[in-house]
N, CA and C atoms as an extended XYZ file, in Angstrom:
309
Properties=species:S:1:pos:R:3:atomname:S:1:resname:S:1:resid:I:1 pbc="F F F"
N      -147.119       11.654       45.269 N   UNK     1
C      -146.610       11.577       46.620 CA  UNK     1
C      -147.702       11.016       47.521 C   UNK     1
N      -147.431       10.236       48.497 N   UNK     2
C      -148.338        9.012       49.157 CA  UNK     2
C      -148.090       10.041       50.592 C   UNK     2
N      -149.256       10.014       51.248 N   UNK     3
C      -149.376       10.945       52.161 CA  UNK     3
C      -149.158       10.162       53.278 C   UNK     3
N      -148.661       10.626       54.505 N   UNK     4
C      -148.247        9.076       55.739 CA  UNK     4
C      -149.675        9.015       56.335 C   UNK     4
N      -149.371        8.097       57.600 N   UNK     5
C      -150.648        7.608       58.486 CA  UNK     5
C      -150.742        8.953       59.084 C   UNK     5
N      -149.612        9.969       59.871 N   UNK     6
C      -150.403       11.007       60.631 CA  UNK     6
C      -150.592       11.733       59.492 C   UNK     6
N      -150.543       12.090       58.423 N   UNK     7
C      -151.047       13.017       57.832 CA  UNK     7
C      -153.040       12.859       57.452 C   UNK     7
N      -152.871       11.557       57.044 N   UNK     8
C      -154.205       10.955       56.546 CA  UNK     8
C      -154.697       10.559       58.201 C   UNK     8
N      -154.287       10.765       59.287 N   UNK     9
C      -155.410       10.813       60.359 CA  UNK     9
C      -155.694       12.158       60.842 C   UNK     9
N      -154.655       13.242       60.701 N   UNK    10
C      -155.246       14.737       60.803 CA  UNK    10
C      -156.317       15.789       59.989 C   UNK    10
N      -156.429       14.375       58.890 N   UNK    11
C      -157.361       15.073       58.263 CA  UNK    11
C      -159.111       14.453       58.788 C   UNK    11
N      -159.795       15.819       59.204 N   UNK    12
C      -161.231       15.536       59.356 CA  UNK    12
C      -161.881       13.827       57.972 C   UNK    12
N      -162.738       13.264       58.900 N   UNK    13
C      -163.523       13.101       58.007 CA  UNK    13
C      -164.695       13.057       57.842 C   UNK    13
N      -165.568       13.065       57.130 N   UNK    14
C      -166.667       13.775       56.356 CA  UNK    14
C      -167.594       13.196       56.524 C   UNK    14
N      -168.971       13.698       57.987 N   UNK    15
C      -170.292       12.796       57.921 CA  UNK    15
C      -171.341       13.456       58.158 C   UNK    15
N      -172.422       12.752       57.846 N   UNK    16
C      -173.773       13.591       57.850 CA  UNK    16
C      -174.414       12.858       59.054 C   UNK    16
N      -175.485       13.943       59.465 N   UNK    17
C      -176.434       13.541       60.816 CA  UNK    17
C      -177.670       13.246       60.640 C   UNK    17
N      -178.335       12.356       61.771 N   UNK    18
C      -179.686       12.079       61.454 CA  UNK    18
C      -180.068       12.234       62.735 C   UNK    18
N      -181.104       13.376       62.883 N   UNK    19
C      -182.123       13.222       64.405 CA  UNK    19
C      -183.226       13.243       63.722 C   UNK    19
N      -183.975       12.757       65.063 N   UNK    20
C      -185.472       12.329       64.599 CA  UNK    20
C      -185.995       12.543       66.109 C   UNK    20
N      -186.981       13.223       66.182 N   UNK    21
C      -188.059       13.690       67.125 CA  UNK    21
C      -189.552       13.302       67.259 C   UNK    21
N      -190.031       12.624       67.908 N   UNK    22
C      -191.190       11.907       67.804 CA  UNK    22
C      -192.518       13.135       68.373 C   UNK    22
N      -191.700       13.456       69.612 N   UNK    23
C      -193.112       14.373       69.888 CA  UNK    23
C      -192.067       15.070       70.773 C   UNK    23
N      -193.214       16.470       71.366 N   UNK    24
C      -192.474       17.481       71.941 CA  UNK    24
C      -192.023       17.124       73.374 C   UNK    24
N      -192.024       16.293       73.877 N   UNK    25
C      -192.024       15.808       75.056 CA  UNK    25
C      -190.735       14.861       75.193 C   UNK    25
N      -189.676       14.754       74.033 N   UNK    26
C      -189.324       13.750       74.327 CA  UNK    26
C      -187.662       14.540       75.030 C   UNK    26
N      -186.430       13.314       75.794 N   UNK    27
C      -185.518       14.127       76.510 CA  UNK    27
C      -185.169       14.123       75.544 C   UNK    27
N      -184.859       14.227       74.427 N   UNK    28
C      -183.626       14.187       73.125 CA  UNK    28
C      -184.119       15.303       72.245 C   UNK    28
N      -184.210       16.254       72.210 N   UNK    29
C      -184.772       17.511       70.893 CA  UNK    29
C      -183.673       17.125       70.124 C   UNK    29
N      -184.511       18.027       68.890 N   UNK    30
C      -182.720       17.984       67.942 CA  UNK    30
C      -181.871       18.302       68.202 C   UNK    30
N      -182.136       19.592       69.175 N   UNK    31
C      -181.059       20.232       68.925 CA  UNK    31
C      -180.045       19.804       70.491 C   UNK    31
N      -180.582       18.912       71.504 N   UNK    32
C      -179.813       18.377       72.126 CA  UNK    32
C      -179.129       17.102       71.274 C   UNK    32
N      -179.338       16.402       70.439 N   UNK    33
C      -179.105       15.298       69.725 CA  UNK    33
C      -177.687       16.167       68.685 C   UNK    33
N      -177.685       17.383       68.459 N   UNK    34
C      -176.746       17.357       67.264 CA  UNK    34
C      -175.673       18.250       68.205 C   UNK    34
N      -176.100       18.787       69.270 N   UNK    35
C      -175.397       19.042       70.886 CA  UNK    35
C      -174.289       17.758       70.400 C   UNK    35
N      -175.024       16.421       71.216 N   UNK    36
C      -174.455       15.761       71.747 CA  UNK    36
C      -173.602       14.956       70.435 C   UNK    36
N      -174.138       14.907       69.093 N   UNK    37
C      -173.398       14.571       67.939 CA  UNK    37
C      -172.232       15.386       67.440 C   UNK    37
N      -171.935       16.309       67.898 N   UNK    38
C      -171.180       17.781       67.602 CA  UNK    38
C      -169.683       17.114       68.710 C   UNK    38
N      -170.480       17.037       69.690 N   UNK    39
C      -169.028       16.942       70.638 CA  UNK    39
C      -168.345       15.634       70.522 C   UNK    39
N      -169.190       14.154       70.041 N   UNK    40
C      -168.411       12.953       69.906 CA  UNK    40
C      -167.689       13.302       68.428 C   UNK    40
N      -168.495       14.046       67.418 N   UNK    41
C      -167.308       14.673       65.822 CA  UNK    41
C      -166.290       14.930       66.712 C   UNK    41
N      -166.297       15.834       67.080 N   UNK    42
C      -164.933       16.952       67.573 CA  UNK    42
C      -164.154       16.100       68.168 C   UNK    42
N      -164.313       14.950       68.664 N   UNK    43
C      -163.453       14.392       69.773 CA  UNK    43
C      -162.911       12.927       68.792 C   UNK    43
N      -163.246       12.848       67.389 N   UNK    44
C      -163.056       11.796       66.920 CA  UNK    44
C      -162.740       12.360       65.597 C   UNK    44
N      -162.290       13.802       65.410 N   UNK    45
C      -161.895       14.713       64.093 CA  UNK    45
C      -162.611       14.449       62.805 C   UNK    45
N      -164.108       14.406       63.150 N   UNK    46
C      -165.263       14.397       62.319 CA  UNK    46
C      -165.611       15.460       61.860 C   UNK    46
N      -165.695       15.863       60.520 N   UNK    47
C      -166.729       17.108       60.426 CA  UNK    47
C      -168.119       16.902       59.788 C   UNK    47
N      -168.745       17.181       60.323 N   UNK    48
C      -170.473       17.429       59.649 CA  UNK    48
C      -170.751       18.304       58.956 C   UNK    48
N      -170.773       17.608       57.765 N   UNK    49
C      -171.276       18.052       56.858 CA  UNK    49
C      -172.510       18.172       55.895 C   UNK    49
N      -173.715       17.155       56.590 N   UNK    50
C      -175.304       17.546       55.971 CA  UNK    50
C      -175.678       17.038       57.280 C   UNK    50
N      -176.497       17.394       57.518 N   UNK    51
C      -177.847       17.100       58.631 CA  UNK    51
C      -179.110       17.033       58.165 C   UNK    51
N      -179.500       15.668       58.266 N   UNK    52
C      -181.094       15.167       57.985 CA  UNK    52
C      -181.795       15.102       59.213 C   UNK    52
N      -182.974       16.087       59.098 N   UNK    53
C      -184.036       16.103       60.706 CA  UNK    53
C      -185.312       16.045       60.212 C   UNK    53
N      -186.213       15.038       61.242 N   UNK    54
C      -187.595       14.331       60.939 CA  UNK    54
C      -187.381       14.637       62.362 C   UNK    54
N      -188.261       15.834       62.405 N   UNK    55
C      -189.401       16.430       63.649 CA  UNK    55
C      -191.066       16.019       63.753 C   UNK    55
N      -191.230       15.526       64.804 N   UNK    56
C      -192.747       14.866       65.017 CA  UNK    56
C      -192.880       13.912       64.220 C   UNK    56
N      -191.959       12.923       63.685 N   UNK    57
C      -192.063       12.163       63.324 CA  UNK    57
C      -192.229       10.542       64.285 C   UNK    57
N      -193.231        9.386       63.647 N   UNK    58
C      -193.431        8.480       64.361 CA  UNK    58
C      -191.481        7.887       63.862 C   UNK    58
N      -191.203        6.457       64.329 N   UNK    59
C      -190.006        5.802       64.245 CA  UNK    59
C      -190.705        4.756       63.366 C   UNK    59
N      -191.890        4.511       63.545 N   UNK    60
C      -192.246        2.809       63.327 CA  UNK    60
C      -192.270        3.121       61.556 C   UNK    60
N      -192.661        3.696       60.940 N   UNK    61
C      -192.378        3.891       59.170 CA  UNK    61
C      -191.457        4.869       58.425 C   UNK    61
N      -190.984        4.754       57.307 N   UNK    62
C      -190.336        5.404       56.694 CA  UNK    62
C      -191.260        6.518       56.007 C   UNK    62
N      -192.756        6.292       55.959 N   UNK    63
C      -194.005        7.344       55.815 CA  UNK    63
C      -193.497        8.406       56.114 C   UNK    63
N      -193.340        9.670       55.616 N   UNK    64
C      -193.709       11.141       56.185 CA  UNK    64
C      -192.303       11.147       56.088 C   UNK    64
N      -191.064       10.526       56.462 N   UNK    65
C      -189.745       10.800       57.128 CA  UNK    65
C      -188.751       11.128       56.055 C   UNK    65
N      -189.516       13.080       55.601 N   UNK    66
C      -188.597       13.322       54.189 CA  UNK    66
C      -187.329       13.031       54.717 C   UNK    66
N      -186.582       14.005       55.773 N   UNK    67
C      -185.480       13.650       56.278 CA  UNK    67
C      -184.570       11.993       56.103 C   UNK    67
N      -184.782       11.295       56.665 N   UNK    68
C      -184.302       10.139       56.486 CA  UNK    68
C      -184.898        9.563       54.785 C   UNK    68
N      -185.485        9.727       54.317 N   UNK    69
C      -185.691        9.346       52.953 CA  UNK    69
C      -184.477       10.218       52.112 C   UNK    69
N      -184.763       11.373       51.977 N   UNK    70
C      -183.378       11.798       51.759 CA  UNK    70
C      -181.633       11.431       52.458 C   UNK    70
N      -181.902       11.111       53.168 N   UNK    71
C      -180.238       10.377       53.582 CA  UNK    71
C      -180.116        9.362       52.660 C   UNK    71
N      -181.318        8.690       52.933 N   UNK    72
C      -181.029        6.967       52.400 CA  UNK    72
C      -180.663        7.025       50.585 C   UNK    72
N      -181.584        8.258       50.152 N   UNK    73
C      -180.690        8.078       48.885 CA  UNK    73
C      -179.692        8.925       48.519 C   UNK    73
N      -179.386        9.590       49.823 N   UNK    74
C      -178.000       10.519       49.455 CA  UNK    74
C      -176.539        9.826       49.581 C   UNK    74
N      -177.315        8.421       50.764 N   UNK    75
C      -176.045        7.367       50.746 CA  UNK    75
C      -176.217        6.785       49.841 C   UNK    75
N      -176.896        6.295       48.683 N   UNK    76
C      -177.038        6.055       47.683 CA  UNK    76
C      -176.026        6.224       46.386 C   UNK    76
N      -176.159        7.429       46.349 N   UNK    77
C      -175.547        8.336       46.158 CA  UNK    77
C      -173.465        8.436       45.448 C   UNK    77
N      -173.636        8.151       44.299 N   UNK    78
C      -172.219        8.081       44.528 CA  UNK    78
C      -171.090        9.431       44.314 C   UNK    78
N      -171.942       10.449       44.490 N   UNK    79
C      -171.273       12.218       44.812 CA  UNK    79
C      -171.459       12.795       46.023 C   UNK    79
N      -171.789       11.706       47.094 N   UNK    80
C      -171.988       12.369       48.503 CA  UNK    80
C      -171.189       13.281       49.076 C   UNK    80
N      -171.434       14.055       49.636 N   UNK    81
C      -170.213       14.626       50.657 CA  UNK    81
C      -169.460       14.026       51.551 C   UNK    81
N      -170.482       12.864       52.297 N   UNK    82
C      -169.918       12.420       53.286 CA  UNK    82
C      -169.733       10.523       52.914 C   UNK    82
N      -168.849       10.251       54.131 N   UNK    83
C      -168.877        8.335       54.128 CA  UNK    83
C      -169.095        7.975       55.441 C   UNK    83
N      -169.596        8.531       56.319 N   UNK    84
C      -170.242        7.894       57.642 CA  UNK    84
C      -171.255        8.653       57.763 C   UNK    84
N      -172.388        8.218       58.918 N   UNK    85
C      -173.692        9.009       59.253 CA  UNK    85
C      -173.495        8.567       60.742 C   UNK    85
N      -173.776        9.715       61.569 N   UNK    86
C      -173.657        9.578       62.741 CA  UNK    86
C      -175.167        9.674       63.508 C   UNK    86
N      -175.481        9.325       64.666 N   UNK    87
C      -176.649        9.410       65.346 CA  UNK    87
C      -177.013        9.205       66.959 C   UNK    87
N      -177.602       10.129       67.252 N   UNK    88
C      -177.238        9.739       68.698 CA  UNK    88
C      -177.926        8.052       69.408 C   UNK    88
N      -178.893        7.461       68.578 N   UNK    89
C      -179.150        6.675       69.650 CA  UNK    89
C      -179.768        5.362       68.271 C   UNK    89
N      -179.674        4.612       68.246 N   UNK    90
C      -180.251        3.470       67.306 CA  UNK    90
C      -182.028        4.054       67.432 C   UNK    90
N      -182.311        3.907       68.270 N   UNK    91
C      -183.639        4.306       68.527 CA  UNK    91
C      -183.962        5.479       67.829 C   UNK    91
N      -183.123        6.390       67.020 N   UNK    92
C      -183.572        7.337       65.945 CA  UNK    92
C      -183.332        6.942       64.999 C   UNK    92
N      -183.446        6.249       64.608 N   UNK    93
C      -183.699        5.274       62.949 CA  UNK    93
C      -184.821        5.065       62.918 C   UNK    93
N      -185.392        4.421       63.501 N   UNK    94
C      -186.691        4.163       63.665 CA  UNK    94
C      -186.796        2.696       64.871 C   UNK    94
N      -188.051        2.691       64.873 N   UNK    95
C      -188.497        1.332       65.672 CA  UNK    95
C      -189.808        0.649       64.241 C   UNK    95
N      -189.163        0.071       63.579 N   UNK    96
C      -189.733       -0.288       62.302 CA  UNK    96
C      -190.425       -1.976       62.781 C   UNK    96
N      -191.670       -2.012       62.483 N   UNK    97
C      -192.477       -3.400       62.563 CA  UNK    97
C      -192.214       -3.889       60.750 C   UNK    97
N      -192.145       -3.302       60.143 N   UNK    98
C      -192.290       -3.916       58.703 CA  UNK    98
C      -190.596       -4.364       58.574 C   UNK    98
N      -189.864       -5.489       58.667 N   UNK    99
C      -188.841       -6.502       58.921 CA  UNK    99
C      -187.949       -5.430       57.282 C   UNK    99
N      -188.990       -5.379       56.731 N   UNK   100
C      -188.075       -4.632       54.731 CA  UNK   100
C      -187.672       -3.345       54.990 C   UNK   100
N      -188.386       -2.556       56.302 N   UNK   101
C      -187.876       -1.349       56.584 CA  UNK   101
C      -186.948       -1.431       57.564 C   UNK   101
N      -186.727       -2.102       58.126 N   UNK   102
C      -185.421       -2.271       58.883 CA  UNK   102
C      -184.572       -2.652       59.053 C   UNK   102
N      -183.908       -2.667       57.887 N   UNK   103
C      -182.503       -3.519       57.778 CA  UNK   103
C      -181.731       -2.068       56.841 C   UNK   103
C-alpha cells in the first residue's frame, strides 16, 4: 500500500545539528544556536535526531573539530539516522582558508 502526499508530509523528518562556538564571547552559544534550530524543526516538522557540538573551536580548520569530523563521516555513512543537517548560520561550518576543506 503506497502511502498519499499528506500522509508522507505528516510524517517528521529526520536531521542532525551542528553548532560550533569559537570563544566565550560570542552572540550565538550552543545552546542559543540549537534554541534557535529547535524552533525552525518544529515549524518545518523536523525532528532532531543527533547533535554534533565543537565548543572553543577555531572555524578556519577541520583540526580539533571532533564534532564536525564526526558528522562528516556519519553523513558518510550509509545507516545514518538522519538525511538533512541543519545549522544556524553558514558561518558555523567553518571559515576554512585551505579551498580542500571547504567544499
Amino acid at each position: 500500500m503506497k502511502a498519499s502526499a499528506d500522509e508522507l508530509s505528516s510524517i517528521p523528518r529526520r536531521a542532525a545539528q551542528y553548532v560550533r562556538m569559537s570563544t566565550d564571547h560570542q552572540k550565538y552559544s550552543p545552546e542559543n544556536q540549537k534554541l534557535a534550530i529547535s524552533k525552525f524543526a518544529v515549524t518545518h516538522n523536523i525532528e532532531i535526531v543527533a547533535t554534533y557540538e565543537d565548543t572553543g573551536k577555531s572555524g578556519l580548520t577541520l583540526h580539533g573539530r571532533k564534532g564536525l569530523q564526526r558528522l562528516l563521516a556519519d553523513v558518510h555513512a550509509t545507516d545514518r539516522e538522519f538525511d538533512q543537517v541543519l545549522v544556524l548560520d553558514v558561518s558555523r561550518w567553518g571559515r576554512f582558508q585551505d579551498v580542500d576543506e571547504n567544499g
